[in-house]
N, C-alpha and C positions, 0 to 999 in steps of 0.2 A: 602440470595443472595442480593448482590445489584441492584439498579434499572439498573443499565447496565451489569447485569449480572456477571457469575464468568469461573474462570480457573479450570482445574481439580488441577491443582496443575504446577510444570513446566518444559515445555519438555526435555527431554531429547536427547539428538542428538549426531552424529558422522559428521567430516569434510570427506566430499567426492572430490577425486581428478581425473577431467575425463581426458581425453587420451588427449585435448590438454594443461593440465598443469593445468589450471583455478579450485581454490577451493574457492567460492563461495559456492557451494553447500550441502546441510547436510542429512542427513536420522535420521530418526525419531527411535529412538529405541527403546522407548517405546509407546503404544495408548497416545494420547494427548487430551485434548480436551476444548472445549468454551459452555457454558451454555447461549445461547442470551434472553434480559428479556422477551421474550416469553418464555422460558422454552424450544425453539427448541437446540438441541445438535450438535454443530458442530464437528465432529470425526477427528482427524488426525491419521490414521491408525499408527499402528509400519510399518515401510522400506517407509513411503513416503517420498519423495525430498522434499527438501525446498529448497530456496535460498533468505530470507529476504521479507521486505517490498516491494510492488510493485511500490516506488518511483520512478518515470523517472529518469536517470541518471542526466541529466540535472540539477535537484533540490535537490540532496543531499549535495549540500551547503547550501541551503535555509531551505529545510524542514528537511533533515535528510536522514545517509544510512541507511543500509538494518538491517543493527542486533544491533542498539542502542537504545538507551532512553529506554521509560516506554509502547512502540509498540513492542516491539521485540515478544510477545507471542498474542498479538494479527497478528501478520503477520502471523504465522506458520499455522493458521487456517484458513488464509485469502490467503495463495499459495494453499494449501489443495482443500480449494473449488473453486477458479477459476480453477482449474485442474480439476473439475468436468463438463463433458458437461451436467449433469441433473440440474447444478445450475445456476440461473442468477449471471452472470456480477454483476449488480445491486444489486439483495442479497445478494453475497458476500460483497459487499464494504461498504452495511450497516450494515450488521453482523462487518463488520471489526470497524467501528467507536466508534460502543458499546464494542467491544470488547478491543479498544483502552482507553477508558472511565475507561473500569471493570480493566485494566490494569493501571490505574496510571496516564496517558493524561489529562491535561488542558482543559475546553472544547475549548477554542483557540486551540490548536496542535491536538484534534480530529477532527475540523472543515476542519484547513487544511489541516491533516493528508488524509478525508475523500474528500477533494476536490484534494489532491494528484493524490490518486488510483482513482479518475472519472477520470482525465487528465489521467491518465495510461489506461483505457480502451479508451478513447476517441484516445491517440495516436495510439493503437492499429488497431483502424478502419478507421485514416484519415490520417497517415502519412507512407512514401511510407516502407517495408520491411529493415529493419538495418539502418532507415533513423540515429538511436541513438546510432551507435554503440557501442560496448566496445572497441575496436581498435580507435575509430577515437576519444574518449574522455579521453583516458589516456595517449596516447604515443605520441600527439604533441608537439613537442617545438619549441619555444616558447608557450606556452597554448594559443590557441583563438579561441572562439566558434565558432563553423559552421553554418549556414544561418537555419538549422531547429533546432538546441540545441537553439540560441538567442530565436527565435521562439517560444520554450516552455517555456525558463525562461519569458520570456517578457508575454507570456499568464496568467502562472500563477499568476505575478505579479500583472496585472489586476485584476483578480480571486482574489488574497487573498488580496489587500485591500478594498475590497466589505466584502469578508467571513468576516475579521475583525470587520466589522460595526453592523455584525449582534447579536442580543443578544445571550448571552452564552446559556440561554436554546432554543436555534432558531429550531426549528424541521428539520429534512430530508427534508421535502418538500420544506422550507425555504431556507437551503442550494442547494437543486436541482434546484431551481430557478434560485439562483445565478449562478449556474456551467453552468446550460443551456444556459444564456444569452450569458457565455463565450465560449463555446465551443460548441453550436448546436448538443447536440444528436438527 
């Protein structure tokens, strides 16, 4: 196993289509799973939903969307367990970083990758309910950002050219630092 652990191998999934049209979403068709280098087992049952990385909408031009690069089987373990209420926020996201890592990731794109999904729980808890919508970030024309999507891109912006200064092997701690100064958990 590597020092940031391993995949069982790689998911297997079906495109799910729900009643308002939107297929984003997948279901797992077979168990899936993440080895984190503690040896803890993250499970992604078979029929659980996915729907991609937990990237703000806002920053899938900067960071990336939901089902690409060398994240995509690190996300599937990391929608899993934030869908868990016995598991931290927290734990997941640093489950996710390594699992980002054991998957292929730069330690550049699992830093930011991992200062992504904090800004993802962080939006969760300080900006107001659909402040991000899907409607209000696809279907405008002219495209031009709304007063809280600037708001995240400009935050993270902050955020990742700090993440970037910091050394490739910069521990969690290091990185929570940084996210913290940004964003006050």
């Amino acid at each position: 196993m590597s020092k940031h652990g391993k995949f069982s191998g790689n998911p297997k999934t079906e495109w799910l289509v729900d009643e308002s049209g939107a297929d984003r979403n997948m279901r797992l068709v077979e168990d899936f799973s993440y080895t984190d280098p503690d040896g803890r087992v993250w499970l992604a049952p078979l029929d659980s939903k996915i729907n991609g990385a937990s990237i703000p909408r806002p920053l899938w031009g900067t960071v990336g969307s939901p089902y690409t690069d060398d994240y995509r089987r690190a996300s599937v373990v990391h929608d899993v367990a934030c869908g868990d209420p016995t598991i931290p926020r927290k734990d997941a996201d640093i489950m996710f970083y390594h699992a980002c890592r054991a998957g292929g990731c730069s330690f550049l794109q699992a830093k930011l990758l991992y200062a992504g999904v904090r800004m993802g729980a962080w939006i969760d808890r300080s900006l107001a309910p659909n402040a991000l919508s899907r409607d209000r970030l696809l279907f405008r024309v002219p495209f031009k950002l709304v007063a809280d999507e600037q708001f995240v891109q400009d935050k993270f912006q902050e955020l990742a050219i700090e993440v970037k200064l910091l050394r490739d092997d910069a521990t969690i701690a290091e990185l929570d630092a940084v996210i913290d100064k940004h964003l006050q958990f």
